[in-house]
TORVO-380933 format. One line per field, with one value per residue (C-alpha): residue number from 1; residue in three letters; x, y, z. Coordinates in nm, 4 decimals. Example, Ala and Ser with C-alpha at 12.3 -4.5 7.8 and 13.67 -1.06 7.14 Angstrom:
2
i = 1; 2
aa = ALA; SER
u = 1.2300; 1.3670
v = -0.4500; -0.1060
w = 0.7800; 0.7140
***
This chain:
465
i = 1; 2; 3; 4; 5; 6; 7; 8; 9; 10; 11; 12; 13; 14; 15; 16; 17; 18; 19; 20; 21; 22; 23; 24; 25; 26; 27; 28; 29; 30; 31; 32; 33; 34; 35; 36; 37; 38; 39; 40; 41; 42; 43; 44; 45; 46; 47; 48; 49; 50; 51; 52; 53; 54; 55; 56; 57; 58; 59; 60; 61; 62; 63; 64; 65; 66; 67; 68; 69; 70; 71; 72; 73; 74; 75; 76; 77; 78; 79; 80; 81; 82; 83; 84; 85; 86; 87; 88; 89; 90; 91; 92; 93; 94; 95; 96; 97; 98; 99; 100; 101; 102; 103; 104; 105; 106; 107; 108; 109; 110; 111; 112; 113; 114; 115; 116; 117; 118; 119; 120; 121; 122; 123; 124; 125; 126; 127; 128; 129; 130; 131; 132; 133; 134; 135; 136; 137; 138; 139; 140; 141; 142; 143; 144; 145; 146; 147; 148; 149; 150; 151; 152; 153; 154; 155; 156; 157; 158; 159; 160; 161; 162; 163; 164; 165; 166; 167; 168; 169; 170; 171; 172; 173; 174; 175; 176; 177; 178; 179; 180; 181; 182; 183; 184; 185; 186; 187; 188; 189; 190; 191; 192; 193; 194; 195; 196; 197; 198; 199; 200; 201; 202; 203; 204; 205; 206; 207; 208; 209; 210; 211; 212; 213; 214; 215; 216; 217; 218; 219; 220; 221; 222; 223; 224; 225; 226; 227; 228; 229; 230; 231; 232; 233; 234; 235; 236; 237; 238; 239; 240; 241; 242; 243; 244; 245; 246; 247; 248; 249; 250; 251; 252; 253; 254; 255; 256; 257; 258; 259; 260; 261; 262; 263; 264; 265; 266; 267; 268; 269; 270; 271; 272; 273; 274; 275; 276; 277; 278; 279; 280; 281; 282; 283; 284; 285; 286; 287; 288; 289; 290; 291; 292; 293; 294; 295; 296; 297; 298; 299; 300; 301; 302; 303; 304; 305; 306; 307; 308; 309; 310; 311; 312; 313; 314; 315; 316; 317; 318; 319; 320; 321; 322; 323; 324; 325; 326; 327; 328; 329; 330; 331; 332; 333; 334; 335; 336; 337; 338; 339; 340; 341; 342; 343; 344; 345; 346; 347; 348; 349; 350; 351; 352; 353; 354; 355; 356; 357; 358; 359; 360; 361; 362; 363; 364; 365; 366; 367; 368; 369; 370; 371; 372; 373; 374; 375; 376; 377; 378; 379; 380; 381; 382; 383; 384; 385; 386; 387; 388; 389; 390; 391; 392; 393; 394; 395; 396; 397; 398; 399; 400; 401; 402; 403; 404; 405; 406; 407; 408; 409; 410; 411; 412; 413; 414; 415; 416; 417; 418; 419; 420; 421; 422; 423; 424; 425; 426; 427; 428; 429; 430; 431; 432; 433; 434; 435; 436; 437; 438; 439; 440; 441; 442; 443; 444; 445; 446; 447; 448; 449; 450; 451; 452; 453; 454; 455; 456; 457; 458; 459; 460; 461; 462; 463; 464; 465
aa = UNK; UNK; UNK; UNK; UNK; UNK; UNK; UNK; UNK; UNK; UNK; UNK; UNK; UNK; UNK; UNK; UNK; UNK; UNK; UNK; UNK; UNK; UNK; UNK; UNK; UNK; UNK; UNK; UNK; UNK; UNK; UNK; UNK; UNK; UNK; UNK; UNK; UNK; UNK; UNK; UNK; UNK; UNK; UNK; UNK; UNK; UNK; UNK; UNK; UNK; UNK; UNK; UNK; UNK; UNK; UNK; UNK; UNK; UNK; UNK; UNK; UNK; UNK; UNK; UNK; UNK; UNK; UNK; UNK; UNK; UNK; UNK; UNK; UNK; UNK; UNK; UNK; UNK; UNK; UNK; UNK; UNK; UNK; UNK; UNK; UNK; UNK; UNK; UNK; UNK; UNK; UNK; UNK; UNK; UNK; UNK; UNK; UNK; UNK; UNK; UNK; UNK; UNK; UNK; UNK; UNK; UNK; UNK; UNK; UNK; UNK; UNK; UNK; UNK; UNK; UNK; UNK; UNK; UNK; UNK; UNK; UNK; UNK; UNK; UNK; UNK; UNK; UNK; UNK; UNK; UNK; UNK; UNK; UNK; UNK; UNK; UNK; UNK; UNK; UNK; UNK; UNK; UNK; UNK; UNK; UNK; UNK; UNK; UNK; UNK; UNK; UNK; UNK; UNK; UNK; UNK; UNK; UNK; UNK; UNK; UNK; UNK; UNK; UNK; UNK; UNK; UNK; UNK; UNK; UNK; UNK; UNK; UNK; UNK; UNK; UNK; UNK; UNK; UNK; UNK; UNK; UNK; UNK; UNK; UNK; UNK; UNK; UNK; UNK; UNK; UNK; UNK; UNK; UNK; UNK; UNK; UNK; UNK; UNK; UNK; UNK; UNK; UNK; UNK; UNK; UNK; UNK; UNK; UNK; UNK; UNK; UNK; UNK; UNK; UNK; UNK; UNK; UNK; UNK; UNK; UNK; UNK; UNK; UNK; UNK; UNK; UNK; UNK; UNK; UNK; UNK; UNK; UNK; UNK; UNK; UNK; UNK; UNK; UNK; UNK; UNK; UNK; UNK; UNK; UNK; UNK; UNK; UNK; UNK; UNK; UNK; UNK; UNK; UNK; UNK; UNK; UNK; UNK; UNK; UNK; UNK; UNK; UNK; UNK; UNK; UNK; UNK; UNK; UNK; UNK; UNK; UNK; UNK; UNK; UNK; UNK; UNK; UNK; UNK; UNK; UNK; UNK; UNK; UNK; UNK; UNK; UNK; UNK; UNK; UNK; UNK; UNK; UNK; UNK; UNK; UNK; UNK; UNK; UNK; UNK; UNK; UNK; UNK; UNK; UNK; UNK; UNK; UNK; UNK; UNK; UNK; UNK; UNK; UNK; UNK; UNK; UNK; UNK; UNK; UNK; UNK; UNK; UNK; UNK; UNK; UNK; UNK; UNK; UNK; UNK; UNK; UNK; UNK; UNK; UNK; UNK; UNK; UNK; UNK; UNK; UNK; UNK; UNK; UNK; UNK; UNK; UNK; UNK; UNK; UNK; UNK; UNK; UNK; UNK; UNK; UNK; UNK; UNK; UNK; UNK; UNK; UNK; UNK; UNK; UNK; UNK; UNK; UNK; UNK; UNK; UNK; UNK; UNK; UNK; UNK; UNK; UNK; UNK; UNK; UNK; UNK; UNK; UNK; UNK; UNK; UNK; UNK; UNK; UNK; UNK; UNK; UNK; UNK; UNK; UNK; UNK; UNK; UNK; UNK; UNK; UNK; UNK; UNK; UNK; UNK; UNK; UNK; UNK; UNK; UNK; UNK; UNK; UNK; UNK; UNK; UNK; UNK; UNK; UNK; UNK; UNK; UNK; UNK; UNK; UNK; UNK; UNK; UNK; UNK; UNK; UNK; UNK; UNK; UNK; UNK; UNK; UNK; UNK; UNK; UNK; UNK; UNK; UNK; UNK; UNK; UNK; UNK; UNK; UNK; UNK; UNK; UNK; UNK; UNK; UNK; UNK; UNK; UNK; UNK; UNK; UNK; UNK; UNK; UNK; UNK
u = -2.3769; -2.0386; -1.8874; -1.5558; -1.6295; -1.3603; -1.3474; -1.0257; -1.0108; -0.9350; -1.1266; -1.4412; -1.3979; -1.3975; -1.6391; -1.8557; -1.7547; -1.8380; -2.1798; -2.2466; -2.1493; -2.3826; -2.7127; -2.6962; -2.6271; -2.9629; -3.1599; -3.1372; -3.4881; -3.3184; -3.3211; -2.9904; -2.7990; -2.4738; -2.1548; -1.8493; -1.5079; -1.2197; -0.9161; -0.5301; -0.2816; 0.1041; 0.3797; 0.1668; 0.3239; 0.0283; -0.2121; -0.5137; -0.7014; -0.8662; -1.1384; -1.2120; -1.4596; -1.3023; -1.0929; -1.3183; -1.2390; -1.5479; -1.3707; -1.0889; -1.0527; -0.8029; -0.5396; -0.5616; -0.2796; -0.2994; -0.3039; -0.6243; -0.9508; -1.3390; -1.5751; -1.9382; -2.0732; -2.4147; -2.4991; -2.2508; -2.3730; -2.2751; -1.9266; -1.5755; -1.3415; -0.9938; -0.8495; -0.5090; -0.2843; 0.0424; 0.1545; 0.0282; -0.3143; -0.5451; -0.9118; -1.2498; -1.5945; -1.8567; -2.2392; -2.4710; -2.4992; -2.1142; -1.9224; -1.5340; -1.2517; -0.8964; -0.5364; -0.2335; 0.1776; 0.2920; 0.6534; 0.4862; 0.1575; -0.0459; 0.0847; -0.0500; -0.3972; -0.6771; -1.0345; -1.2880; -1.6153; -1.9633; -1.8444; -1.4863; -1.4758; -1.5264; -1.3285; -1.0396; -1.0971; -1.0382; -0.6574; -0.6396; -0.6652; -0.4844; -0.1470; -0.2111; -0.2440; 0.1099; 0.2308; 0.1158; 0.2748; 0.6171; 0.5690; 0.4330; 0.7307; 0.9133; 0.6323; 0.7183; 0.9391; 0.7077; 0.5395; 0.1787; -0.0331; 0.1737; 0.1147; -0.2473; -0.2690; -0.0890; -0.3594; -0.6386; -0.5560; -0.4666; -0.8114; -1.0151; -0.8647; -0.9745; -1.3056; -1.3928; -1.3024; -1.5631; -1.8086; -1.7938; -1.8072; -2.1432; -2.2688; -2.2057; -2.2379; -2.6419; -2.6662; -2.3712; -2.4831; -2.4041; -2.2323; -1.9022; -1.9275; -1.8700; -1.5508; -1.4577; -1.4184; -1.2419; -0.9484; -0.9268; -0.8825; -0.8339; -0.4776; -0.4426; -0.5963; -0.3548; -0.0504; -0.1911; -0.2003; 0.1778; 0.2778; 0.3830; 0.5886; 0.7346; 0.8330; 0.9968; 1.2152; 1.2705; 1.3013; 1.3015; 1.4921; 1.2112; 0.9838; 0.6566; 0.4996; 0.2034; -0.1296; -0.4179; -0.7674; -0.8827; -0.5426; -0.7531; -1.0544; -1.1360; -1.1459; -1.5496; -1.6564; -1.4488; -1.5430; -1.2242; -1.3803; -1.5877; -1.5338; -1.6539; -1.3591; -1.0920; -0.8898; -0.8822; -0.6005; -0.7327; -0.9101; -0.6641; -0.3508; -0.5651; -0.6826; -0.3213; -0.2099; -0.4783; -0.3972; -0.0235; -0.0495; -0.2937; -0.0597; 0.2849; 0.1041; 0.2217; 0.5590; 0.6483; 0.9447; 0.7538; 1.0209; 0.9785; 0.7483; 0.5656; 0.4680; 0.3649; 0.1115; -0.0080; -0.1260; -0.2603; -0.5312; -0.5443; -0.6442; -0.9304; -1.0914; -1.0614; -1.2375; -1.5734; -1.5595; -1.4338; -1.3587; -1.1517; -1.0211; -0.9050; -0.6884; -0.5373; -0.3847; -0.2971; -0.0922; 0.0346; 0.1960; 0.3814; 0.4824; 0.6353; 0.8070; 0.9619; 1.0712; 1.3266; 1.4553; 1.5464; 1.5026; 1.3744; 1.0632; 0.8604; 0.6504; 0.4070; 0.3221; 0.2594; 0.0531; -0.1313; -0.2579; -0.3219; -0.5757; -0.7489; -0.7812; -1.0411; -0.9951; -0.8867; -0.6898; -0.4896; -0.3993; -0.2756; -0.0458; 0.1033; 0.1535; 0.3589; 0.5180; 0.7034; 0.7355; 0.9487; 1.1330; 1.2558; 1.3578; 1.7031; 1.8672; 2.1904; 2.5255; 2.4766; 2.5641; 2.2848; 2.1495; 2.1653; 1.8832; 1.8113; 1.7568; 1.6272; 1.7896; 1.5916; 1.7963; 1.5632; 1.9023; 1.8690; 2.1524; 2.2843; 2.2821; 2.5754; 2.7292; 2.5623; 2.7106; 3.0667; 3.3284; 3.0833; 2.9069; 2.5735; 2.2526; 1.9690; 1.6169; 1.2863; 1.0282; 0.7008; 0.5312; 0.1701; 0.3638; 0.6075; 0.6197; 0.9111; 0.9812; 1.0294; 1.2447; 1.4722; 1.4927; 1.5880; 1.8693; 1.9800; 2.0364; 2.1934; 2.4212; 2.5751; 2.6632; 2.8209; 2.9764; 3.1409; 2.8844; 2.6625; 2.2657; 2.0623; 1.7029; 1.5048; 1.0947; 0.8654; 0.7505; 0.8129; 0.8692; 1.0750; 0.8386; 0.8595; 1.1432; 1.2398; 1.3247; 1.5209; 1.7624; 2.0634; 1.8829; 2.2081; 2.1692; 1.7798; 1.6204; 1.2997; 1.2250; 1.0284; 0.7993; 1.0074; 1.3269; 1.3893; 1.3470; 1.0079; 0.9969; 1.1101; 0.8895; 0.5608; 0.4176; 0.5351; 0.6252; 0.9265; 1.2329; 1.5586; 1.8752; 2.2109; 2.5207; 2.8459; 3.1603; 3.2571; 2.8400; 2.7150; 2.3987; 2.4561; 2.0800; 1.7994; 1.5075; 1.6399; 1.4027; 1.4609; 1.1827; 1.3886; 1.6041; 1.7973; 1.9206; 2.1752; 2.4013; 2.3260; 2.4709; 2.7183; 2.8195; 2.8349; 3.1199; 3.3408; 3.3732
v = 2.5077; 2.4818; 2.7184; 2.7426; 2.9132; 3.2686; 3.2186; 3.3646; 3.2523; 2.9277; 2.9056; 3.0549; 2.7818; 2.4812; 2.6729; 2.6412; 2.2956; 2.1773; 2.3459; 2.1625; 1.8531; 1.8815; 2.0173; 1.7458; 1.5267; 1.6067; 1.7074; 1.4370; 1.6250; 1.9543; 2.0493; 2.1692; 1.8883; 2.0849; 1.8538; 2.0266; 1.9707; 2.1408; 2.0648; 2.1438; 2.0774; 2.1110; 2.2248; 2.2636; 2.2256; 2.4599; 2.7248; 2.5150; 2.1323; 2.0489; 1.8340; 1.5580; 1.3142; 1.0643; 1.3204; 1.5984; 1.8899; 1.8839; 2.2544; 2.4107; 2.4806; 2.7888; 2.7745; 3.0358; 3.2244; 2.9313; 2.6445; 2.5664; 2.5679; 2.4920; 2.4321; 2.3696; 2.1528; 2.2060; 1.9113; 1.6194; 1.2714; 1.0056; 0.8050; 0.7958; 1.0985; 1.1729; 1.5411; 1.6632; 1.8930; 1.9618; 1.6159; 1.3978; 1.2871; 1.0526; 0.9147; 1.0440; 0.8788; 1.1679; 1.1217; 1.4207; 1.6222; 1.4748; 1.7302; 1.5588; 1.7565; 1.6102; 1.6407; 1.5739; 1.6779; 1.6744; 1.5572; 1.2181; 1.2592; 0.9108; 0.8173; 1.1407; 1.1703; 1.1333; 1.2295; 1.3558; 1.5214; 1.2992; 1.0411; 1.0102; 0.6179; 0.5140; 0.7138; 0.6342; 0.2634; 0.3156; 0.4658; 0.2677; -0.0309; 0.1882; 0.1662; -0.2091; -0.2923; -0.1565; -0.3499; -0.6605; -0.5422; -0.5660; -0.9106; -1.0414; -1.0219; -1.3040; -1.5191; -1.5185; -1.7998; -2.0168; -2.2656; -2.1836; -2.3694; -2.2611; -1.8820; -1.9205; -2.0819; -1.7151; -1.5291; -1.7497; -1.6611; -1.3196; -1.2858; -1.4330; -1.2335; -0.9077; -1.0259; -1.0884; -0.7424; -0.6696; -0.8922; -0.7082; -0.4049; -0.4281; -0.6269; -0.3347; -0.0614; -0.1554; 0.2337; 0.2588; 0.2004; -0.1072; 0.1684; 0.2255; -0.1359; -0.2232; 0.0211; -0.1019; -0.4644; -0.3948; -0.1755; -0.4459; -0.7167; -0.6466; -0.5311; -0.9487; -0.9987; -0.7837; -0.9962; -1.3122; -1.1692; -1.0386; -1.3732; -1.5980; -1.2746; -1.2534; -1.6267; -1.6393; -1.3801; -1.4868; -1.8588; -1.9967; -1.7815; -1.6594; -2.0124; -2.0662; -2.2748; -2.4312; -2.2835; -2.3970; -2.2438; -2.2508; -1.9925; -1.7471; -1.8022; -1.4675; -1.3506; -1.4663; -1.2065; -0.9098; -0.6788; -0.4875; -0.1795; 0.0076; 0.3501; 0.5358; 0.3499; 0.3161; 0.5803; 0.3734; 0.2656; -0.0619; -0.1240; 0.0411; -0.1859; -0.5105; -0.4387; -0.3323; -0.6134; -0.8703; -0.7714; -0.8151; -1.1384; -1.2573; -1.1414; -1.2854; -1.6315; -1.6422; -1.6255; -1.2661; -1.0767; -0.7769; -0.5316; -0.6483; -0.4398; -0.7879; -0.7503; -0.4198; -0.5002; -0.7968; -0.6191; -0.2964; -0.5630; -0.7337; -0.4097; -0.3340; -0.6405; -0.6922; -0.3708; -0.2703; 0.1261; 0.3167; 0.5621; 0.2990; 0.1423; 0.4622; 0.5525; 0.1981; 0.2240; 0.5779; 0.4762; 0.1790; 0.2754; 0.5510; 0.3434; 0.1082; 0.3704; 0.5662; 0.2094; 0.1881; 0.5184; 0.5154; 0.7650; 0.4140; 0.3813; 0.0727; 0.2187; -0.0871; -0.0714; 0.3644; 0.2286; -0.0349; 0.2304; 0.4996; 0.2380; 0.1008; 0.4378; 0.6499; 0.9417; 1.2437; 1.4228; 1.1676; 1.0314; 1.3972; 1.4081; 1.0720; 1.1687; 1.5504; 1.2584; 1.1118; 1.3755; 1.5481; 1.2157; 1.2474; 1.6445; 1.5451; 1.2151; 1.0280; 1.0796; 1.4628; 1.7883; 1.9713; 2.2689; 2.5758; 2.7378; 2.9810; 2.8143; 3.0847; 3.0581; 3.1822; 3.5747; 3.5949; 3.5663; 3.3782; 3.1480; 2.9689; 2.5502; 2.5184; 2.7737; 2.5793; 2.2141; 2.2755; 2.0256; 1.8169; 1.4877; 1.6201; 1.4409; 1.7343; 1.6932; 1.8146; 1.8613; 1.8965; 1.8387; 1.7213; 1.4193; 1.3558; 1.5175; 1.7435; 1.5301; 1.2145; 1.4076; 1.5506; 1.1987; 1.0548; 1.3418; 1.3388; 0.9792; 0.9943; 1.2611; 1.1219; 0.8128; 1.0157; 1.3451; 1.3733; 1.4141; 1.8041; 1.7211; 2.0177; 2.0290; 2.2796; 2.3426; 2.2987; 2.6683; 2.7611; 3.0919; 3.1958; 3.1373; 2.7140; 2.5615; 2.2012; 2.3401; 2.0198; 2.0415; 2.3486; 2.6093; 2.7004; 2.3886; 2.4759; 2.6466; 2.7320; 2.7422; 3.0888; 3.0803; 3.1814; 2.9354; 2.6874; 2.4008; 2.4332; 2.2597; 1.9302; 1.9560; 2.0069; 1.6846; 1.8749; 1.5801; 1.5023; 1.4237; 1.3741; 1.4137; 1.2436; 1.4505; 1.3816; 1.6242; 1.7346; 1.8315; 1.5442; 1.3723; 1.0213; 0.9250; 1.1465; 1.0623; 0.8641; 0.8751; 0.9455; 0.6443; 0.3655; 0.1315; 0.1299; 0.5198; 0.3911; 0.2094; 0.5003; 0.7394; 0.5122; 0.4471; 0.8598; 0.8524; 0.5841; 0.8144
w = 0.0356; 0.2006; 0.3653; 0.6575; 0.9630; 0.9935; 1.3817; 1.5066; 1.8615; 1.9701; 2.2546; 2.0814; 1.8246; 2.1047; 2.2970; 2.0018; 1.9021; 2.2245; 2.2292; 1.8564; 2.0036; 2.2726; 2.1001; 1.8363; 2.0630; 2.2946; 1.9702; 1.7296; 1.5656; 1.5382; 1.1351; 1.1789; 0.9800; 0.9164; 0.9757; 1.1890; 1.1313; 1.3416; 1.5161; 1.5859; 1.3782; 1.5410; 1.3171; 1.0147; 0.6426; 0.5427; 0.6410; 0.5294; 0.5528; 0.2558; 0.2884; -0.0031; -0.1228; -0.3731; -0.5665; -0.5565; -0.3174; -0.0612; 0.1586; 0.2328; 0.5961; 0.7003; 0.9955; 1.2365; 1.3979; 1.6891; 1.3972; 1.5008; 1.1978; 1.2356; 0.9468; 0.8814; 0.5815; 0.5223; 0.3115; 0.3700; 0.2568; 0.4935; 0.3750; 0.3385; 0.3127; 0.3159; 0.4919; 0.2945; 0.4908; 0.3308; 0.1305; 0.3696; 0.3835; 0.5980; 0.5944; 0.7791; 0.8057; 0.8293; 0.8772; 0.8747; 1.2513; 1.3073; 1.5162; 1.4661; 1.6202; 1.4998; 1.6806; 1.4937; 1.5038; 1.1326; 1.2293; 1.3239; 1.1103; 1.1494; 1.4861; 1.6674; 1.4627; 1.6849; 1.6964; 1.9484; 1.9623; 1.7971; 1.5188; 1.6868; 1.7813; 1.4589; 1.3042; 1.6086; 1.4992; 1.1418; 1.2488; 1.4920; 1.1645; 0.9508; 1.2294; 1.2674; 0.9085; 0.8871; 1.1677; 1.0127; 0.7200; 0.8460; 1.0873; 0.7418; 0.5365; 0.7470; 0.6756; 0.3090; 0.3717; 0.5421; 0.2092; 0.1012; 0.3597; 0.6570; 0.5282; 0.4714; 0.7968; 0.9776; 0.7624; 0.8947; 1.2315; 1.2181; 0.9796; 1.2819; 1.5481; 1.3418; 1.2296; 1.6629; 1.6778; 1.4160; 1.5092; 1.8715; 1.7796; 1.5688; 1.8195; 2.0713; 1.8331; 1.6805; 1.6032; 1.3482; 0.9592; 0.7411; 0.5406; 0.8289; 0.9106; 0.5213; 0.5761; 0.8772; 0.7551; 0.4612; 0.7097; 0.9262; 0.6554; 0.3086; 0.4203; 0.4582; 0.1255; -0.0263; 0.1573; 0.0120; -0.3251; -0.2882; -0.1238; -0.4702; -0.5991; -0.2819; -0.1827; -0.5537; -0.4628; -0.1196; -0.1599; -0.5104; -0.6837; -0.9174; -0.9566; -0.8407; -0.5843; -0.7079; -0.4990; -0.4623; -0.5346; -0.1647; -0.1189; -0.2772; -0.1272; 0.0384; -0.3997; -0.4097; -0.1800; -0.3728; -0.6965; -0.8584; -0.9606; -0.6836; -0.7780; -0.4149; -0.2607; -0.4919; -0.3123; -0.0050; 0.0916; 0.1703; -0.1195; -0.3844; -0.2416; -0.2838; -0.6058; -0.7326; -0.5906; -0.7030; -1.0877; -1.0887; -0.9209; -1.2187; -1.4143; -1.2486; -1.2852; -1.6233; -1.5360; -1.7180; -1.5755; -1.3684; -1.5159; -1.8876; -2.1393; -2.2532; -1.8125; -1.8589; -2.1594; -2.0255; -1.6608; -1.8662; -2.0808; -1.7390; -1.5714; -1.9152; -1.8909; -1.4983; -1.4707; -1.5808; -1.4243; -1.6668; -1.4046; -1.2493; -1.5007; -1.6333; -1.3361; -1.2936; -1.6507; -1.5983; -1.2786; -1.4370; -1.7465; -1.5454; -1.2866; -1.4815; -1.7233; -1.4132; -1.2683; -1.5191; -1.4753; -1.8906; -2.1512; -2.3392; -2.3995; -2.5773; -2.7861; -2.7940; -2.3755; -2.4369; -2.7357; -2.5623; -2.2934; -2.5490; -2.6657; -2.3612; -2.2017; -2.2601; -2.0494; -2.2682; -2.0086; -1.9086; -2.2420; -2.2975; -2.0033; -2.1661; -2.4733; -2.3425; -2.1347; -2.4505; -2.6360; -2.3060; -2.3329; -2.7152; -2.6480; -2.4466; -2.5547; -2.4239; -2.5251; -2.6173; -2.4547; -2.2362; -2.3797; -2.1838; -2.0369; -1.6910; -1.3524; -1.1171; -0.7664; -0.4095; -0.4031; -0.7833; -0.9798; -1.2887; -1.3403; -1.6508; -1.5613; -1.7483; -1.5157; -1.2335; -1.3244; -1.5017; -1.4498; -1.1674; -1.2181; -1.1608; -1.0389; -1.2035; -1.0400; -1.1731; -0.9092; -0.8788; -0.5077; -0.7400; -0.7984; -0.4842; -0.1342; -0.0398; 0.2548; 0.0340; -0.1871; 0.1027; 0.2080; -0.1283; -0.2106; 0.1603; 0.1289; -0.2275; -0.1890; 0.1066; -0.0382; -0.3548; -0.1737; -0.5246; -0.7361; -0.7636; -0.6811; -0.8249; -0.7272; -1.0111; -0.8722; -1.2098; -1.2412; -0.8907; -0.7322; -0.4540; -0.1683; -0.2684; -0.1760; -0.0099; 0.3135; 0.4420; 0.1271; 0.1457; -0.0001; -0.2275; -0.3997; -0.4896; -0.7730; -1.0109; -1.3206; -1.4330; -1.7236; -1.9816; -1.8768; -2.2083; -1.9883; -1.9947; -2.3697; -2.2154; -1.9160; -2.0821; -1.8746; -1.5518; -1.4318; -1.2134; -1.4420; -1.3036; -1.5590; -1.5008; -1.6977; -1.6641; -1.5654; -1.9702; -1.9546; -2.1141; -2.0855; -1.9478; -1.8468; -2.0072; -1.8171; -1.4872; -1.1522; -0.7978; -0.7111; -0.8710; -0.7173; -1.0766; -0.9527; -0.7065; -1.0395; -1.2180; -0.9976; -0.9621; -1.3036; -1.3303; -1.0912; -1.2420; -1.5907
***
């Protein structure tokens, strides 16, 4: 049984914290094995934490008028967890009789997250990895340059650095399970791996104009001591970037374009016979094929990658959401006028778009924050619509009401879609869909995406007619 303690005062809730804290601290015998999670989040996107295990929903935990929340979980197994509070998300290790308390400001999300109370250091060290990992990220990419042995040589070092830090702390730390350590490893280092692996993509683009160096096995080396499909961990970040990463270098090796369809089949049979979890297997080609079709921001679609997926995938549900994918694809095409149907603005007004876009180049988003957070999206349109003052950007929330709005974008320039609006027909995915049309109300890109880099000569190109 689970269950979220409805404590309305702060201080009662660290008061009691505190108390948990110390009595299972002082009574490791006790029978009470409940697990405590709390804390205080500042300027919350939310009134609630939700707690998960892989992509299952473990608890919701409620806000209280100070923003602060305390749960109990009566039946936690030991492992790794991830907390979601408005789009942004980050990862927990819990063991039964853990008491963790977190801290975090959302305007700065990772950088303020810390932990206290029993089961905090580890779980300080894995975000303490997490911040690194991204650091090393970033001094990586000049080290693209450098030829194969001289970059293997910077991993090397930087890989033995991090493993002393492991090595000391389960030398120090005999009480914490082979379980954490097994996590902590792979935070500290697969983020390495996963450079390795995006090293010959990225020194072709860097330095040789799109040829290969020729590597060695022994570049590869940390491979024997990896499996592709662990399915309690794929949502790692750790783990999930190397693996991504792992198959498209396989697949780059045979010298495909990584934007051509013959790519795109060749890394979705990669991905099927790579891994043996269906479960994981299943979401790799799901991502994949999406991806790859929202990368070229095109109503085109090769119908021979969609068909290679709808054949290696075996998961019902998401084979459905592909296939009301296409078919929202062939309901608008290029070169014709856009039907009319109601937008819904935030005074409750239904509005006709045609009404909304005449005689402006317009830039029509499709939203949906399942798919992409509201912050990314301010960024993107922020960004956009500077660079192209000229041009209208109309942001319409898939089935959305008037309490959900992007509150970083000009609220007059912001709509929803009710369930009776006609755009629903070519939304049936409810996937984001952004739609270029022109100033005479014509469509000039069906099915174009916010996420690709092809948007900016799109938007472009809309200007110049």
């Amino acid at each position: 049984m689970r269950l979220s303690l409805n404590i309305t005062d702060r201080l009662s809730k660290l008061i009691a914290l505190i108390f948990i804290t110390a009595f299972i601290g002082c009574e490791e015998n006790s029978e009470n094995s409940s697990t405590y999670f709390g804390g205080k989040i500042m300027n919350p996107k939310s009134n609630h934490v939700v707690l998960y295990e892989n992509e299952v929903v473990v608890d919701t935990f409620y806000l209280d008028k100070n923003n602060t929340f305390l749960g109990e979980i009566s039946s936690l197994k030991e492992g790794l967890y991830y907390f979601k509070h408005g789009n942004e998300h980050q990862y927990i290790y819990l063991e039964p009789k853990d008491s963790v308390l977190i801290r975090l400001n959302t305007w700065n999300f990772d950088e303020t997250l810390s932990f206290s109370g029993k089961g905090a250091e580890r779980n300080n060290l894995l975000i303490d990895s997490f911040l690194e990992s991204e650091k090393d990220e970033k001094d990586f990419y000049a080290y693209y340059d450098l030829p194969p042995n001289k970059f293997r040589e910077k991993v090397d070092s930087t890989e033995k650095i991090k493993l002393d830090r492991y090595n000391d702390f389960v030398s120090n730390h005999p009480q914490e399970t082979k379980k954490y350590n097994s996590v902590l490893k792979m935070a500290l280092t697969y983020p390495l791996y996963t450079m390795v692996e995006n090293y010959p993509m990225a020194h072709s683009a860097k330095v040789n104009d799109g040829k290969h160096d020729e590597i060695n096995k022994d570049f590869y080396k940390h491979r024997d001591e990896i499996i592709l499909d662990k399915d309690s961990i794929m949502y790692f970040y750790a783990y999930r970037d190397y693996v991504v990463s792992n198959l498209y270098n396989k697949v780059n090796t045979s010298g495909l374009d990584i934007s051509s369809d013959e790519f795109t089949i060749d890394l979705l049979k990669t991905i099927a016979s790579e891994m043996k979890s269906k479960d994981s297997r299943n979401a790799m080609l799901r991502q994949t094929v999406i991806t790859h079709f929202y990368r070229k921001s095109s109503c085109d679609v090769n119908n021979d990658a969609f068909d290679t997926y709808l054949n290696l995938s075996s998961n019902q549900e998401d084979k459905k959401l592909v296939t009301n994918l296409l078919r929202d694809v062939k309901r608008i095409q290029k070169g014709v006028k856009i039907e009319d149907f109601n937008i819904t603005d935030y005074n409750k007004t239904k509005r006709s778009i045609k009404s909304v876009i005449k005689n402006k180049n317009t830039v029509l988003y499709f939203w949906n924050s399942e798919y992409m957070s509201k912050d990314y999206i301010a960024d993107r349109i922020k960004y956009l619509s500077k660079k192209h003052p000229t041009v209208k950007f109309v942001g319409v929330k898939i089935l959305g009401d008037h309490t959900d709005r992007i509150y970083k974008i000009d609220i007059k320039s912001q709509y929803y879609l009710e369930a009776d609006s006609k755009a629903n027909s070519f939304l049936t995915s409810k996937m984001p869909r952004t739609i270029l049309i022109n100033k005479k109300g014509y469509v000039a890109n069906a099915y174009a995406s916010l996420t690709s880099r092809n948007i900016y000569k799109q938007i472009e190109s809309l200007t110049q007619k």
